[in-house]
Backbone as JSON, one array per atom type, in Angstrom:
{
  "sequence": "XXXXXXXXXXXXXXXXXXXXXXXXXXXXXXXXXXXXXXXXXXXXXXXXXXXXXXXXXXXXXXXXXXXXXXXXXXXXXXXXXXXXXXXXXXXXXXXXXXXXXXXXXXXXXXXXXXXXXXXXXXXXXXXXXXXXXXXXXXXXXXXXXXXXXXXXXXXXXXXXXXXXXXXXXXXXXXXXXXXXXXXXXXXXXXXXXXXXXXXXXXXXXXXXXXXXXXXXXXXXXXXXXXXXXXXXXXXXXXXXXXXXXXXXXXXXXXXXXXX",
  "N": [[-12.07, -42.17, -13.48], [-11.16, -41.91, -9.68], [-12.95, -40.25, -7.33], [-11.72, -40.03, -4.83], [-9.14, -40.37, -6.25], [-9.16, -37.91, -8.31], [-9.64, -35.48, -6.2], [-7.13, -35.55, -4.86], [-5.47, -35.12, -7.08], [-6.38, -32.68, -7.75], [-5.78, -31.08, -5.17], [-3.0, -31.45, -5.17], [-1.83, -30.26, -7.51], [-2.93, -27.66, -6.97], [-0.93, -26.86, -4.58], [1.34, -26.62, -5.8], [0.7, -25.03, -7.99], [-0.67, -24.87, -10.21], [-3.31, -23.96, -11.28], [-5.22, -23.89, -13.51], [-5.34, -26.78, -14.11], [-6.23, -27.66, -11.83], [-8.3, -26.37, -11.88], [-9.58, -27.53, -13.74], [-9.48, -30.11, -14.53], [-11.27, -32.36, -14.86], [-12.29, -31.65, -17.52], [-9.54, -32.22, -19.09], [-9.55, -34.53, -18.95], [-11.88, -35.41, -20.12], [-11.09, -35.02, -23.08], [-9.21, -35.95, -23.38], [-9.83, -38.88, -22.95], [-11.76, -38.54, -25.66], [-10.23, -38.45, -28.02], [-8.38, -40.31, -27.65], [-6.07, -39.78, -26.3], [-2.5, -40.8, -25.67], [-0.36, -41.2, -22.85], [1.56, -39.5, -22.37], [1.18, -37.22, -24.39], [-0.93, -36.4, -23.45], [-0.06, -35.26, -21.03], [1.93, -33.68, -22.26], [0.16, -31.18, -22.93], [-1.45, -30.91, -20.79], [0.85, -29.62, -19.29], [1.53, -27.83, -21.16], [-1.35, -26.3, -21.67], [-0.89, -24.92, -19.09], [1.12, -23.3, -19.07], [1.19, -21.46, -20.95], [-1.15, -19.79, -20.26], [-0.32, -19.35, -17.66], [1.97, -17.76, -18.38], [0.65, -15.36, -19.92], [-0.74, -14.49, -17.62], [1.13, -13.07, -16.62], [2.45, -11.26, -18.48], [0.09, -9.74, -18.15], [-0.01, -8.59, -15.95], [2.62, -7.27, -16.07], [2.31, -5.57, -17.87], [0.22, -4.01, -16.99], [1.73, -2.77, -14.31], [3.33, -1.59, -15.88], [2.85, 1.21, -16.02], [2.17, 2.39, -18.78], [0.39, 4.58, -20.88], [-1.46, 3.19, -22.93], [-1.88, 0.18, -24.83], [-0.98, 0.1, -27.27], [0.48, -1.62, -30.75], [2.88, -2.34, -32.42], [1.7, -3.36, -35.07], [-0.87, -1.78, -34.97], [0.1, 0.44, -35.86], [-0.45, 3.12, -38.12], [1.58, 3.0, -40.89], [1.37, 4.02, -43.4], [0.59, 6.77, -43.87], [2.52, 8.16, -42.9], [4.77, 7.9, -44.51], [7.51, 8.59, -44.97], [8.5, 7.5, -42.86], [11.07, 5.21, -42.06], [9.96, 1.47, -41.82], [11.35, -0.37, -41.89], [13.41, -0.13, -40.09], [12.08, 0.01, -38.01], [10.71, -2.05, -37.53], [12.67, -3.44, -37.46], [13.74, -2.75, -34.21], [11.38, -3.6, -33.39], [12.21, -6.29, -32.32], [12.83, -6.55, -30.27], [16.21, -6.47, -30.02], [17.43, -4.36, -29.1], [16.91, -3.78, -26.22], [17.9, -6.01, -25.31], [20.4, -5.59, -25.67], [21.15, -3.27, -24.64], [20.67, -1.12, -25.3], [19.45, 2.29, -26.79], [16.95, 3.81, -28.04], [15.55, 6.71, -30.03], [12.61, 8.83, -30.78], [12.02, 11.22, -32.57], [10.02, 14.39, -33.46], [7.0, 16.69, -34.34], [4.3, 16.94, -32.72], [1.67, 14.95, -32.16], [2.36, 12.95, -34.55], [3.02, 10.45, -33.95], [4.77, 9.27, -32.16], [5.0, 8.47, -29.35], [3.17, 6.38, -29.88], [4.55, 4.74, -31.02], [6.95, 4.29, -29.22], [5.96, 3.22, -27.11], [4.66, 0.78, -28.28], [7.23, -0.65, -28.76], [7.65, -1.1, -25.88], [5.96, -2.28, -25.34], [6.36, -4.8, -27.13], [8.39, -5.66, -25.75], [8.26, -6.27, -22.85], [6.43, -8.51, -23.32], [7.81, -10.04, -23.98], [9.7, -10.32, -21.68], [10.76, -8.15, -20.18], [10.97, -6.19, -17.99], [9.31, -2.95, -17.55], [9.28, 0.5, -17.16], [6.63, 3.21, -17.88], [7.19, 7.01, -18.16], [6.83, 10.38, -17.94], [8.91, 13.23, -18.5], [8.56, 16.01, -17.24], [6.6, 14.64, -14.91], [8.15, 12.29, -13.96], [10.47, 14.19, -13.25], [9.34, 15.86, -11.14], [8.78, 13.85, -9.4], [10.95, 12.99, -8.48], [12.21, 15.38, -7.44], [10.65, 15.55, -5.44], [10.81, 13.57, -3.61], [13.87, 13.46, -2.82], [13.88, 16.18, -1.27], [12.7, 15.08, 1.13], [14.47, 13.44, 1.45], [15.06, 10.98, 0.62], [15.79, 10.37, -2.36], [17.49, 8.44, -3.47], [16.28, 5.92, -2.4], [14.25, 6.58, -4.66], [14.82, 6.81, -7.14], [15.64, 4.53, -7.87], [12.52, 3.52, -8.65], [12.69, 4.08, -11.57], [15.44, 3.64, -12.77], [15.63, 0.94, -12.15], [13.81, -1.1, -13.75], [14.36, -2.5, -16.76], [13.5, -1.88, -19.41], [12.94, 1.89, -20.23], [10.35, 3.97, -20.67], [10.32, 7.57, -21.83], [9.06, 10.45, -21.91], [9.34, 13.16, -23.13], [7.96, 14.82, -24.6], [6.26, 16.38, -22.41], [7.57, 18.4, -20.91], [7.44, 21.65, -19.71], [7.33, 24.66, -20.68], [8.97, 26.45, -19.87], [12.83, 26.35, -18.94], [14.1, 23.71, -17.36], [15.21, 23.89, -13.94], [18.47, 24.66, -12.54], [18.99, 22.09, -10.79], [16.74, 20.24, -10.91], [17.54, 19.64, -13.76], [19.85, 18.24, -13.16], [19.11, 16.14, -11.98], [17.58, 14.42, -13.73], [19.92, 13.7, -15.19], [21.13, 12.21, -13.25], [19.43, 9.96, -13.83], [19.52, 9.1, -16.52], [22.67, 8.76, -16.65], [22.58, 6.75, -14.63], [21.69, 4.63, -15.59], [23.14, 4.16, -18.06], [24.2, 2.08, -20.48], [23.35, -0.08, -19.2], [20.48, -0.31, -19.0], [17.46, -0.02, -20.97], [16.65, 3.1, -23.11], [13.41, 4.38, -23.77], [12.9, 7.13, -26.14], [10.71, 9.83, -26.31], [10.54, 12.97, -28.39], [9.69, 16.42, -29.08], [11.24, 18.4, -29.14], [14.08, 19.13, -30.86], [17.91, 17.54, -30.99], [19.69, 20.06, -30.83], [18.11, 21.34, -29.07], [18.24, 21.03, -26.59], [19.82, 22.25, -24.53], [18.41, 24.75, -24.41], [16.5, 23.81, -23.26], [17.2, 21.79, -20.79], [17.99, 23.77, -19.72], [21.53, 24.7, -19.33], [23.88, 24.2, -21.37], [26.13, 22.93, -20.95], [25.51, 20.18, -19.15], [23.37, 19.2, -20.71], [24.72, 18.53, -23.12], [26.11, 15.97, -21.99], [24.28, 14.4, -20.92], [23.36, 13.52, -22.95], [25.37, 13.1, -24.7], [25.68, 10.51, -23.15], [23.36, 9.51, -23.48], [23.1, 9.5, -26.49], [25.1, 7.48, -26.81], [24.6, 4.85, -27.39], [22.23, 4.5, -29.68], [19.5, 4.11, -31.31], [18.12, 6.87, -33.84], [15.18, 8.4, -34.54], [13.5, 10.04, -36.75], [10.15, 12.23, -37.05], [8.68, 13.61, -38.95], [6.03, 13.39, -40.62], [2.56, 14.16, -41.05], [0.23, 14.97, -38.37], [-1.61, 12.8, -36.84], [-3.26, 13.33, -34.71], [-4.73, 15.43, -35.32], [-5.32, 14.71, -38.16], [-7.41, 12.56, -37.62], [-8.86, 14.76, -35.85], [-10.13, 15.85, -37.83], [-11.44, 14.33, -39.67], [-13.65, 13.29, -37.77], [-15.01, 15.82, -37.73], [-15.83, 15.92, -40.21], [-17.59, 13.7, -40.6], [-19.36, 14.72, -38.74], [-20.45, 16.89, -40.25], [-21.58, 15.81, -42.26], [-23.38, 14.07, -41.01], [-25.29, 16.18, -40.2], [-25.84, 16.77, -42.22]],
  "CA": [[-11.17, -41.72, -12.42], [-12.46, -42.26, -8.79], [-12.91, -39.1, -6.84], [-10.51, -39.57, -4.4], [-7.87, -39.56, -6.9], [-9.23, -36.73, -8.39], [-9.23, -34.69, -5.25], [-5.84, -35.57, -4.52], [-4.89, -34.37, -8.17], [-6.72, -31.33, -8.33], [-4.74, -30.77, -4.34], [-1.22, -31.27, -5.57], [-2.04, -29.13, -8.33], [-3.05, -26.63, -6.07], [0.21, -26.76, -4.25], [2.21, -26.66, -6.96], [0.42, -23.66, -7.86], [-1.05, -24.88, -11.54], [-4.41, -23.72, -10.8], [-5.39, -24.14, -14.6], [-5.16, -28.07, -14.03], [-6.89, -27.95, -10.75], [-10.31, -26.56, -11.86], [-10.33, -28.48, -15.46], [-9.2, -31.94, -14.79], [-12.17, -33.13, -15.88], [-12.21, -31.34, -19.11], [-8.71, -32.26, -19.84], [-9.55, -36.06, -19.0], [-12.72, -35.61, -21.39], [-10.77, -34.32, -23.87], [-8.2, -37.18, -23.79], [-11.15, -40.16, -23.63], [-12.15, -38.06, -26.42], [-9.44, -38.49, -28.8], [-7.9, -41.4, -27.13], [-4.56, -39.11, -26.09], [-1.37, -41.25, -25.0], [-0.14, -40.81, -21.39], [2.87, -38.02, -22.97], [0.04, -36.46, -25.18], [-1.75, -35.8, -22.46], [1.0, -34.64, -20.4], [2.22, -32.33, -22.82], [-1.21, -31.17, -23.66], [-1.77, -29.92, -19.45], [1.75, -28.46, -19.32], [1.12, -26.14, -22.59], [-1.76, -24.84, -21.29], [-0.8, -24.12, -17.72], [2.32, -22.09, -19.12], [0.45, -20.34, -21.79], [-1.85, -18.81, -19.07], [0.66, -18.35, -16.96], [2.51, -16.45, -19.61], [-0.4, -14.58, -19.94], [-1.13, -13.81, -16.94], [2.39, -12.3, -16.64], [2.21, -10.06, -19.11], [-0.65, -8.42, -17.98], [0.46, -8.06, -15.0], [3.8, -6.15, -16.44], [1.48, -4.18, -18.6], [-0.51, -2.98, -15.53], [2.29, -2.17, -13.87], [4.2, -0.48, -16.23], [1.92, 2.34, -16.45], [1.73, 2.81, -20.17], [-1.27, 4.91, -21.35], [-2.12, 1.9, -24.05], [-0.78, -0.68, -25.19], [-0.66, -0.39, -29.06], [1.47, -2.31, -31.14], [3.82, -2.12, -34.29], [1.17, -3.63, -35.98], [-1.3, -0.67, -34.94], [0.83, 2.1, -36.62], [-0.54, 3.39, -39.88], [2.94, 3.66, -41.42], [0.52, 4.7, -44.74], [0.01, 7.83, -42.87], [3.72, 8.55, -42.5], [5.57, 7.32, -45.73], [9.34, 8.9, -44.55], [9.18, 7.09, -41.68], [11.5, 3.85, -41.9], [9.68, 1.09, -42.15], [12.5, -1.82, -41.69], [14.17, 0.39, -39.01], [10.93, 0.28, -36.75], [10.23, -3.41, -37.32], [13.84, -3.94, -36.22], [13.39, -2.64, -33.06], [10.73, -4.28, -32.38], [12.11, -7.73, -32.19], [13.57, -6.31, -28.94], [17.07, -6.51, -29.71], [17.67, -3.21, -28.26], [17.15, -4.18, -24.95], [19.02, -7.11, -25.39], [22.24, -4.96, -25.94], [20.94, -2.2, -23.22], [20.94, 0.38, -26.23], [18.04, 3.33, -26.44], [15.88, 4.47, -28.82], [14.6, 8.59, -29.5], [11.64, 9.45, -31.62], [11.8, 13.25, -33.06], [9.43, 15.04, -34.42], [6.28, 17.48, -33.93], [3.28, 16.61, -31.57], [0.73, 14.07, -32.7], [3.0, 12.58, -35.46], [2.95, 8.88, -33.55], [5.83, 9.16, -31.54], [4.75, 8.05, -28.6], [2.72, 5.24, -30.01], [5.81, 3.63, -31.56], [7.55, 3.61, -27.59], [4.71, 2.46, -26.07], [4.53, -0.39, -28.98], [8.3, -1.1, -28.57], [8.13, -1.34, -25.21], [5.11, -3.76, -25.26], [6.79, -6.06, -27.19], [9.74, -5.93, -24.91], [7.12, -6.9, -22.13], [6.1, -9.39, -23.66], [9.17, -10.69, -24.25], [9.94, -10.85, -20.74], [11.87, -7.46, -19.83], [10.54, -5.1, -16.91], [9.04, -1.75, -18.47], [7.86, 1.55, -17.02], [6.59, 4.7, -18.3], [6.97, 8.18, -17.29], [6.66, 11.63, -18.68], [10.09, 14.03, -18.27], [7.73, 16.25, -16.05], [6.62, 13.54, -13.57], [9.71, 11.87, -13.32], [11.38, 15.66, -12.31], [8.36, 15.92, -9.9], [8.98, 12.58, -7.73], [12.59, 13.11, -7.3], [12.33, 16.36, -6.4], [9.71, 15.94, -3.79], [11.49, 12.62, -2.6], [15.02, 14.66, -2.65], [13.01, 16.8, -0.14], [12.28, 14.42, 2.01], [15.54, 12.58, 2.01], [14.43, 9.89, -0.22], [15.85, 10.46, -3.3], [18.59, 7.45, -3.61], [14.88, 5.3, -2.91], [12.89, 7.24, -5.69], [16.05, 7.26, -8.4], [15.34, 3.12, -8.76], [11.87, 3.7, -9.59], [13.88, 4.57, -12.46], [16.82, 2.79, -13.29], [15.78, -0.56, -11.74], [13.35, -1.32, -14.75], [14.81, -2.9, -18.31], [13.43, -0.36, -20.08], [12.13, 3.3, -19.38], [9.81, 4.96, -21.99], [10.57, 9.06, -21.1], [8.01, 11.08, -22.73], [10.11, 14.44, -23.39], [7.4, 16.1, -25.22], [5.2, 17.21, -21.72], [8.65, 19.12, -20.51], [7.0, 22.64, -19.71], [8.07, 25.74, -21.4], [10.53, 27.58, -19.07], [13.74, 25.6, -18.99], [14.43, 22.85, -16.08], [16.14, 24.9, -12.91], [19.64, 23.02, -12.81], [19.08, 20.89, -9.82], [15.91, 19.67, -12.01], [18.37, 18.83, -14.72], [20.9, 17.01, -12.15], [18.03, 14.67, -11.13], [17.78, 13.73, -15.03], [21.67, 13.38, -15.78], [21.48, 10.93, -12.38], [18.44, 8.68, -14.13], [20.59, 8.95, -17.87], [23.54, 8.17, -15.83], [22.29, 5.32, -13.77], [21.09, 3.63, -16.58], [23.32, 4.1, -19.23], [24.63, 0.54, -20.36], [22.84, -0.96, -17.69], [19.26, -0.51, -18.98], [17.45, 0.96, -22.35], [15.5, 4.22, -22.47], [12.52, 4.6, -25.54], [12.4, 8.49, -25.7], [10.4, 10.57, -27.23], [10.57, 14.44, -28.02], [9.29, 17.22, -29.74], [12.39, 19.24, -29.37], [15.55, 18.55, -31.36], [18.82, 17.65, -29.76], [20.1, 20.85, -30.05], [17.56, 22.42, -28.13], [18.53, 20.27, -24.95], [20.55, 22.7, -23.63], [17.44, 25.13, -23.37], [15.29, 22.76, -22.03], [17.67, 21.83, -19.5], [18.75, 24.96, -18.98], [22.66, 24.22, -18.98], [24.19, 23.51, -22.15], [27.25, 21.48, -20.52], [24.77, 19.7, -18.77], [22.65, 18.66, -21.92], [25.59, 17.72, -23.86], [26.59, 15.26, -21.06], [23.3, 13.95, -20.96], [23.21, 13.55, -24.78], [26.54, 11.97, -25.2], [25.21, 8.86, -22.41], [21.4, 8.87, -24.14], [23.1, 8.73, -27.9], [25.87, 6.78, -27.22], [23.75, 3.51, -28.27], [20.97, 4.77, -29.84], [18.81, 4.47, -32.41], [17.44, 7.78, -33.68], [14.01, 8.37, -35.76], [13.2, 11.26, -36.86], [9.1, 11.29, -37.57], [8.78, 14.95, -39.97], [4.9, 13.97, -41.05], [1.35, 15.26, -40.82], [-0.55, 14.69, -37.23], [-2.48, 11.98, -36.45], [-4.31, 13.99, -33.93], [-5.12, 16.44, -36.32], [-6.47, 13.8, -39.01], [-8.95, 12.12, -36.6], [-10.47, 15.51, -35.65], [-11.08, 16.42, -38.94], [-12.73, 13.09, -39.85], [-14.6, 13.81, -36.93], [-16.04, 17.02, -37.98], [-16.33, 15.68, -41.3], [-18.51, 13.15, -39.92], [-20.44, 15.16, -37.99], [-20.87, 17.6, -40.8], [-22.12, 14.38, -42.78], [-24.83, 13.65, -40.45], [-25.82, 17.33, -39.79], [-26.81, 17.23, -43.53]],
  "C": [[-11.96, -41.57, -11.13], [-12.07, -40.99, -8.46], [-12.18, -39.04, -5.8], [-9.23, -39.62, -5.08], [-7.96, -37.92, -7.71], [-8.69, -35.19, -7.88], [-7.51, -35.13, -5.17], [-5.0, -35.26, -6.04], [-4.88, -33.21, -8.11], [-5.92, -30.4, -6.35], [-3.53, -31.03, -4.16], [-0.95, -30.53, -6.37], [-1.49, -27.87, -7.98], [-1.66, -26.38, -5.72], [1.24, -26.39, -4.77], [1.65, -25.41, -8.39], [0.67, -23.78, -9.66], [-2.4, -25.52, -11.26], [-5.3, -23.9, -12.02], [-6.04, -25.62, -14.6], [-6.06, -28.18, -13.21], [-8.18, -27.7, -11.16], [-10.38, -26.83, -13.63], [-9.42, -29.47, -15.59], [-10.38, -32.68, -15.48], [-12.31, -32.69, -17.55], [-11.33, -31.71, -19.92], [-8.87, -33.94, -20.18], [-10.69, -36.29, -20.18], [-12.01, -35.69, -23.0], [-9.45, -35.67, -24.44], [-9.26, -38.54, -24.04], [-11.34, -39.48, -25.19], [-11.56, -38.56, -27.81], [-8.1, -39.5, -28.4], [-6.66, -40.95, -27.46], [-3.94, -40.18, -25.69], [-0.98, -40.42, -23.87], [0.81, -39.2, -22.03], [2.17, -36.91, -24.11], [-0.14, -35.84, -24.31], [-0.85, -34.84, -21.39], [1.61, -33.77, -20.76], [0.89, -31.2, -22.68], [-1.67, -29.78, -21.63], [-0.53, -28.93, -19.53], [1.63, -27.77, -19.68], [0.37, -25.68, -22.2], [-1.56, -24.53, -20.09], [0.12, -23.34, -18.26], [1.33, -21.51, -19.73], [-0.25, -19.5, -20.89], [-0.89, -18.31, -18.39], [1.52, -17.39, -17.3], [1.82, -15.09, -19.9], [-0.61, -13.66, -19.04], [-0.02, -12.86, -16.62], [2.48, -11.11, -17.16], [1.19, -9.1, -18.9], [-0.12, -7.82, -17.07], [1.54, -6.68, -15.16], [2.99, -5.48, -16.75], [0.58, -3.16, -17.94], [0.16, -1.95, -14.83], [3.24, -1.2, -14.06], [4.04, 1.23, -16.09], [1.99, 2.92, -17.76], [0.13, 3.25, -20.28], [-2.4, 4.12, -22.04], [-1.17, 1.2, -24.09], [-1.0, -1.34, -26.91], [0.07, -0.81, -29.32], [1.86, -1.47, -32.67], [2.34, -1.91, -35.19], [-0.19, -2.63, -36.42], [-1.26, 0.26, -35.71], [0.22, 1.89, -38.29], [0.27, 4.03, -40.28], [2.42, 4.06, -42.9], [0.71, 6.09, -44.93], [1.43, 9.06, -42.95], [5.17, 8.1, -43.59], [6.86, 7.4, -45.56], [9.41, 8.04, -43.79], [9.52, 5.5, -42.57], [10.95, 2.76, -41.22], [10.36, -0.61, -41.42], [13.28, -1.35, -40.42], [12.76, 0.33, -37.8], [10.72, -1.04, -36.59], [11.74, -4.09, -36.6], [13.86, -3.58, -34.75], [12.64, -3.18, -32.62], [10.47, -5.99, -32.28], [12.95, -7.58, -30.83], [14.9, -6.46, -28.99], [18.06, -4.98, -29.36], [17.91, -3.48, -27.4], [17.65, -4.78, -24.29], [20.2, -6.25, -24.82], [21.95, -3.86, -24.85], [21.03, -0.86, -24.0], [19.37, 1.12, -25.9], [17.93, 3.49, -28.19], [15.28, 6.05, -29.46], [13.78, 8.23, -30.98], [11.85, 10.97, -31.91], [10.67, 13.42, -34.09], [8.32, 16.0, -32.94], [5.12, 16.63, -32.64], [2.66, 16.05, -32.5], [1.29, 13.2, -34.48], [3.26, 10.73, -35.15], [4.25, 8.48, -32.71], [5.84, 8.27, -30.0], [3.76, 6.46, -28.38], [3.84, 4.01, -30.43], [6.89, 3.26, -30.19], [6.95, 2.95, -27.36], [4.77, 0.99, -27.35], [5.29, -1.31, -28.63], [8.61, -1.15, -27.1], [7.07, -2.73, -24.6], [5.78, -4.49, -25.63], [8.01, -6.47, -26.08], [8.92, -6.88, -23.49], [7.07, -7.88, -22.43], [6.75, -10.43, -23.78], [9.57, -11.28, -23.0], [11.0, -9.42, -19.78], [10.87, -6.53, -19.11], [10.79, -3.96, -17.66], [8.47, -0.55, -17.58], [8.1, 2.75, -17.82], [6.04, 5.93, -17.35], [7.17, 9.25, -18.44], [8.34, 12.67, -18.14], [9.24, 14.82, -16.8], [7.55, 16.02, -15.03], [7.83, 13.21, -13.01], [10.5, 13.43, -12.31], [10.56, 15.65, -11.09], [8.49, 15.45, -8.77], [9.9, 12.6, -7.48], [12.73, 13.83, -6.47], [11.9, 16.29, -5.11], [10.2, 14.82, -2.69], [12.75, 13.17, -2.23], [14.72, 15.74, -1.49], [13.0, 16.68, 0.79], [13.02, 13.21, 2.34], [15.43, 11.28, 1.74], [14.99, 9.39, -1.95], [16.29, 8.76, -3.66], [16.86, 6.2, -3.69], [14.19, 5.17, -4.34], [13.66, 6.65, -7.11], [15.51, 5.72, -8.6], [14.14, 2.61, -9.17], [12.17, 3.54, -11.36], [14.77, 4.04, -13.27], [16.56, 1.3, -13.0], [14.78, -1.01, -13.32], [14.09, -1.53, -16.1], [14.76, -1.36, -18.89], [12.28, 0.53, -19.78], [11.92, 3.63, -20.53], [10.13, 6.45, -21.22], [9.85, 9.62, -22.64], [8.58, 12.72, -22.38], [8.67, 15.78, -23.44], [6.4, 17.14, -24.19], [6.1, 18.22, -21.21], [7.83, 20.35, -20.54], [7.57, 23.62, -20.41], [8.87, 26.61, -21.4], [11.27, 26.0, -19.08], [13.7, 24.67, -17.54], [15.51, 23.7, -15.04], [17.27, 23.46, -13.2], [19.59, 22.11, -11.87], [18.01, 19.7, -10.03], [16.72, 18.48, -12.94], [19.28, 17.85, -14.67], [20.3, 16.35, -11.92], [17.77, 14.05, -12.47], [19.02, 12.97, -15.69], [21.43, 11.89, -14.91], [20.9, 9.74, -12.98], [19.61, 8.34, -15.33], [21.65, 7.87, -17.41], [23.39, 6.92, -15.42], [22.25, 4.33, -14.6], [22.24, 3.26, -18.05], [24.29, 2.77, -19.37], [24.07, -0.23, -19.92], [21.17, -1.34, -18.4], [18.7, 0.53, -20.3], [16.7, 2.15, -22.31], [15.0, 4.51, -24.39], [12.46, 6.34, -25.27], [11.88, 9.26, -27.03], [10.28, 11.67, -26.55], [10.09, 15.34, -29.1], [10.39, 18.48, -30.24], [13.76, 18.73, -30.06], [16.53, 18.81, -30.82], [19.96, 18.92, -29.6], [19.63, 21.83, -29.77], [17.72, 22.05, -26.58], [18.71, 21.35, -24.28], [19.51, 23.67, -23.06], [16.64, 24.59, -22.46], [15.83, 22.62, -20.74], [18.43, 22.77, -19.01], [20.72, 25.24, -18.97], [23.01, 23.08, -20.29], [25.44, 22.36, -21.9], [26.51, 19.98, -20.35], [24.13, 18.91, -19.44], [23.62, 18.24, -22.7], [25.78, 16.52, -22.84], [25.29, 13.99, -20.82], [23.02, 13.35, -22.49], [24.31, 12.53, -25.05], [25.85, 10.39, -24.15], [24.35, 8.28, -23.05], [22.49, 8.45, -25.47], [24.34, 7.71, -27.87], [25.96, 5.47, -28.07], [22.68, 3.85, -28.33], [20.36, 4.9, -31.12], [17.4, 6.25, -32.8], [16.63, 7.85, -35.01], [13.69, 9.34, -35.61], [11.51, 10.53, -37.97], [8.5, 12.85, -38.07], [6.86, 14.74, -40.78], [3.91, 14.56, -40.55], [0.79, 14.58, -38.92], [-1.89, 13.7, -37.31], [-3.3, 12.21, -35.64], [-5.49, 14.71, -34.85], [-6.38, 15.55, -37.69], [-7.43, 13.47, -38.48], [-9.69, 13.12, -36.35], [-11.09, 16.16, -36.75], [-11.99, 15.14, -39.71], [-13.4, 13.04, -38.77], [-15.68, 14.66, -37.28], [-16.64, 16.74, -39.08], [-17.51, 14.73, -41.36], [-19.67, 13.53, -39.58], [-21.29, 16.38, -39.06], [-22.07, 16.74, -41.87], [-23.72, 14.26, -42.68], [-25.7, 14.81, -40.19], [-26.76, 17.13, -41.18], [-27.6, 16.52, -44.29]]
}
C-alpha cells in the first residue's frame, strides 16, 4: 500500500471519527497479508473492532459518570453467604428487563447484608446495556435540592434526578431524626417525576412501614410508597453481614500472624 493512500486512509478515518483504524492500518493490513483475508473479511474484521472499543469506551464513560462507588457485578455476589436470598429472582433482574418496562427494584434488610452491592450490580448491567444510570444516597439527594430550592434552582436540580434511566437511592444513609416535611416533598417530587417514566434500584435498612417516620408524614410516605411499589420488585436480604465477616477474617488473620 503506497503511503499516500495510506495517509489519505488513516485521514478519512480520522474524520469519520474511527480513530481505532487510523493508528492500526498497518496492523490490520498485516494481519490480512497474513491470513490472506477477502476484501468483506477484512471489512468486517475493522468494523468489529472499531465498535467494540467504541462500545467500550462508552461504558466507561457511563460508569464514570454515574457516580457509583464500584462497579461489582451479579457475578461478584457470594449468594453462598446469603442462602434465603433468591437466587433466580436476582439473576432476573439482571438481564435488565426492569428498566425496559420502567419498573423499580427495593432491597430490605440490615446494614452490610449486600444490599447495595446487588443495585450497584443491577445497575451496571443496565449501563452496559445502554441505559443512563446515576447514583445517589437519600441524604445527598435531600441536600442538593434543598440548597438549589434556595437559590431558585430547584426545577434545574430535580432532572439531575429524573432525567437518568435509572436512579440507584441509597435509603440506608437517611439520618436519624425524621426528614422535616419540605425535605420529604422534594422526595415525593423525584418518586413522582419518575414514576413510569424511569426505574429506581433502592435500597434500605428500614422497612416500609417505617417510611412514615423517616419521612416524617405518614400520608406523605404512603403516597410515596404506593408510586415506588407500584412496579416493583421487592427483596428482602434477612442474613449475616458481610462487613462483619471480612473484619473478623481480618483479625483472624492478623491473630494468625501475631502467633
Amino acid at each position: 500500500m503506497s503511503e499516500l493512500v495510506t495517509a489519505r486512509i488513516r485521514a478519512t478515518a480520522a474524520r469519520l471519527t474511527l480513530p481505532h483504524l487510523a493508528a492500526n492500518l498497518g496492523e490490520f493490513v498485516s494481519r490480512a497479508d497474513d491470513t490472506q483475508m477477502g476484501y468483506l473479511d477484512f471489512l468486517d474484521m475493522v468494523l468489529e473492532e472499531e465498535q467494540a472499543i467504541k462500545e467500550e469506551r462508552r461504558i466507561r464513560h457511563a460508569l464514570r459518570v454515574s457516580g457509583m462507588p464500584h462497579h461489582k457485578t451479579i457475578e461478584d455476589f457470594d449468594f453462598s453467604y446469603q442462602p434465603d436470598l433468591d437466587v433466580r429472582k436476582v439473576r432476573d433482574l439482571g438481564t435488565v428487563a426492569y428498566a425496559e418496562a420502567r419498573a423499580n427494584a427495593a432491597f430490605l434488610g440490615p446494614p452490610g447484608v449486600g444490599k447495595t452491592h446487588l443495585a450497584v450490580a443491577l445497575a451496571v448491567a443496565a449501563c452496559r446495556t445502554g441505559y443512563s444510570v446515576y447514583f445517589t444516597t437519600m441524604d445527598d439527594m435531600v441536600r442538593q435540592l434543598r440548597s438549589a430550592d434556595a437559590i431558585g434552582k430547584l426545577t434545574s436540580k430535580l432532572k439531575v434526578y429524573t432525567r437518568p434511566q435509572v436512579l440507584v437511592l441509597v435509603l440506608d444513609e437517611v439520618g436519624y431524626l425524621p426528614l422535616a416535611r419540605e425535605e420529604a416533598n422534594l422526595v415525593f417530587q423525584v418518586i413522582s417525576k419518575r414514576y413510569e417514566r424511569g426505574s429506581i434500584l433502592l435500597t434500605s435498612n428500614k422497612a416500609f412501614s417505617e417510611w412514615g417516620q423517616v419521612f416524617g408524614d405518614e400520608v406523605l410516605a404512603t403516597a410515596i410508597l404506593n408510586r415506588l411499589l407500584h412496579h416493583c420488585e421487592v427483596i428482602a436480604i434477612n442474613g449475616p453481614s458481610y462487613r462483619l465477616k471480612n473484619r473478623m477474617e481480618a483479625v483472624e488473620a492478623e491473630i494468625a500472624a501475631a502467633g
